[in-house]
C-alpha positions as CSV (number, residue, x, y, z in Angstrom):
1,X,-29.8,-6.4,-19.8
2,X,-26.2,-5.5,-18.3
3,X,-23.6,-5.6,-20.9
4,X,-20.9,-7.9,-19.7
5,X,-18.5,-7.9,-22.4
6,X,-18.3,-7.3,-26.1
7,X,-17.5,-9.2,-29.4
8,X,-14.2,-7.4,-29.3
9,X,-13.8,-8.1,-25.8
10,X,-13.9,-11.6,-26.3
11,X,-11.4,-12.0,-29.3
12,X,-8.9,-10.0,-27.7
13,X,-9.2,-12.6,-24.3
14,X,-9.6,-15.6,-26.5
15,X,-7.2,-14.6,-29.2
16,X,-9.5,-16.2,-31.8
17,X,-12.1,-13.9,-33.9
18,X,-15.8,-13.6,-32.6
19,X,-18.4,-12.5,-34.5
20,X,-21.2,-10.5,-32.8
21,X,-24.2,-13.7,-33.1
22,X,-21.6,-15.8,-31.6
23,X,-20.4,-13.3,-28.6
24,X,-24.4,-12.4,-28.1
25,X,-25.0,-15.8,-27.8
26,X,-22.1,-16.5,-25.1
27,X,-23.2,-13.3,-23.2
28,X,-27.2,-14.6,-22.8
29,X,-25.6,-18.2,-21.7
30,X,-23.3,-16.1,-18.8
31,X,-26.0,-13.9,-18.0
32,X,-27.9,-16.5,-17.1
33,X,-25.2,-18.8,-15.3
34,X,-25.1,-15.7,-12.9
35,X,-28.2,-14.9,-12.8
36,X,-28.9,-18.0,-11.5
37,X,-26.5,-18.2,-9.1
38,X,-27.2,-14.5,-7.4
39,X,-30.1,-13.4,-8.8
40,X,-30.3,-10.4,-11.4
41,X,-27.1,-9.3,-12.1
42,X,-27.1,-5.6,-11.2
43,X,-26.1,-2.6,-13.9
44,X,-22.8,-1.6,-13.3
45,X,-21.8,-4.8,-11.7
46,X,-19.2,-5.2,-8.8
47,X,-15.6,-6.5,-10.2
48,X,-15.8,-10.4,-8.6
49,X,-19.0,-10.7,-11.3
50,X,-17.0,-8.6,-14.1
51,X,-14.2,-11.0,-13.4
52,X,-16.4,-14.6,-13.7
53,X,-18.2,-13.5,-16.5
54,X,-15.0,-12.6,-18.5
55,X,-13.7,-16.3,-17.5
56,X,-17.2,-18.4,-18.9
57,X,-17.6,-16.2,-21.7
58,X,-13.5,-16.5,-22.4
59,X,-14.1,-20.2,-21.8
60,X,-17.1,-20.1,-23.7
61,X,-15.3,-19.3,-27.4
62,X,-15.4,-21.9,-29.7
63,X,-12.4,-22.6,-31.4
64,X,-11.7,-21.7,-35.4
65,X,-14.0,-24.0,-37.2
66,X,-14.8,-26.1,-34.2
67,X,-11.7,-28.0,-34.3
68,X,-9.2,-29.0,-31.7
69,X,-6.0,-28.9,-33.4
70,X,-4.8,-27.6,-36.5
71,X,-1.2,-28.1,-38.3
72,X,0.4,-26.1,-40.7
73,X,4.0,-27.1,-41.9
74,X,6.1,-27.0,-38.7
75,X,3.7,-24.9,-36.8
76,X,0.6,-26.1,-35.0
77,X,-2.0,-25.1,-32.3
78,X,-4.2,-26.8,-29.9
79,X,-7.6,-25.3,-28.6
80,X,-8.2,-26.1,-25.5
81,X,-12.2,-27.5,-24.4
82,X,-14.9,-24.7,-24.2
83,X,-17.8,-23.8,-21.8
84,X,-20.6,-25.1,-24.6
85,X,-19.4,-28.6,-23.7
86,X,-21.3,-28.3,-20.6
87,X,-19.6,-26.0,-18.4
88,X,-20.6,-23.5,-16.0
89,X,-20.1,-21.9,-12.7
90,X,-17.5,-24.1,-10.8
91,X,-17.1,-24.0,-6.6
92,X,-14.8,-20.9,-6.7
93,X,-17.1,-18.9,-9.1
94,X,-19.8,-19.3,-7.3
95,X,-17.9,-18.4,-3.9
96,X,-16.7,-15.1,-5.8
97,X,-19.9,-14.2,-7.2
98,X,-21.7,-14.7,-3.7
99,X,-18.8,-12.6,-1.8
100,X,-19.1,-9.9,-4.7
101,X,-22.7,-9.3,-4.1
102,X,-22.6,-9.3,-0.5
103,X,-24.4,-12.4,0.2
104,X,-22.0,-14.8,1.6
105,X,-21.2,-18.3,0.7
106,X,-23.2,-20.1,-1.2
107,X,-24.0,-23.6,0.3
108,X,-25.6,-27.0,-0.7
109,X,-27.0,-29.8,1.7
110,X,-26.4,-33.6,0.9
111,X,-28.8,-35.9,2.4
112,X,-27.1,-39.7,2.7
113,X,-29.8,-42.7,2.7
114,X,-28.8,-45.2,4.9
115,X,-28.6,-48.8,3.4
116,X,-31.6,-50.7,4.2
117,X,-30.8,-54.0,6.3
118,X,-33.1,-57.1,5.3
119,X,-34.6,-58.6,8.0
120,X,-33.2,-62.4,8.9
């Protein structure tokens, strides 16, 4: 498997420390985000991929104990959401990832149902 990013990689983007479990877990969960999107994610990979998978696996950090806010005396800090809520790839990922590997833009088709009229 590529390496993406590091333990150490992560707590210095995140500011927050990262143990190697937790960063090995983050990096399977991006690998496989991308993977999904583009297909295998090739060794060495272009800078667009490099680039997303720094921002889900940034995103991706939990914060200190798992809570949102924390106060001491007249100082205090608030941690913003990350990726394990749910997250993933948004539109403009998946447009760089898709440029990055040469394919394009990625696409989806909507079919619309038209209502169905009762008879009178």
């Amino acid at each position: 498997m590529v390496e993406l990013f590091t333990a150490a990689t992560l707590t210095a983007l995140s500011g927050r420390p990262v143990s190697a479990e937790t960063a090995a877990a983050i990096h399977a969960w991006v690998v496989a985000e991308i993977s999904a999107e583009i297909g295998p994610v090739p060794d060495g990979p272009p800078a667009g991929v490099l680039a997303v998978a720094l921002e889900l696996g940034k995103a991706a950090v939990p914060p200190p104990g798992g809570v949102a806010s924390a106060t001491v005396g007249p100082y205090s800090a608030t941690y913003a959401a990350h990726g394990s809520s749910g997250g993933g790839l948004d539109r403009a990922q998946r447009i760089r990832l898709w440029r990055a590997v040469g394919k394009g833009k990625p696409f989806s088709i909507t079919t619309v149902v038209p209502p169905v009229r009762k008879p009178r």
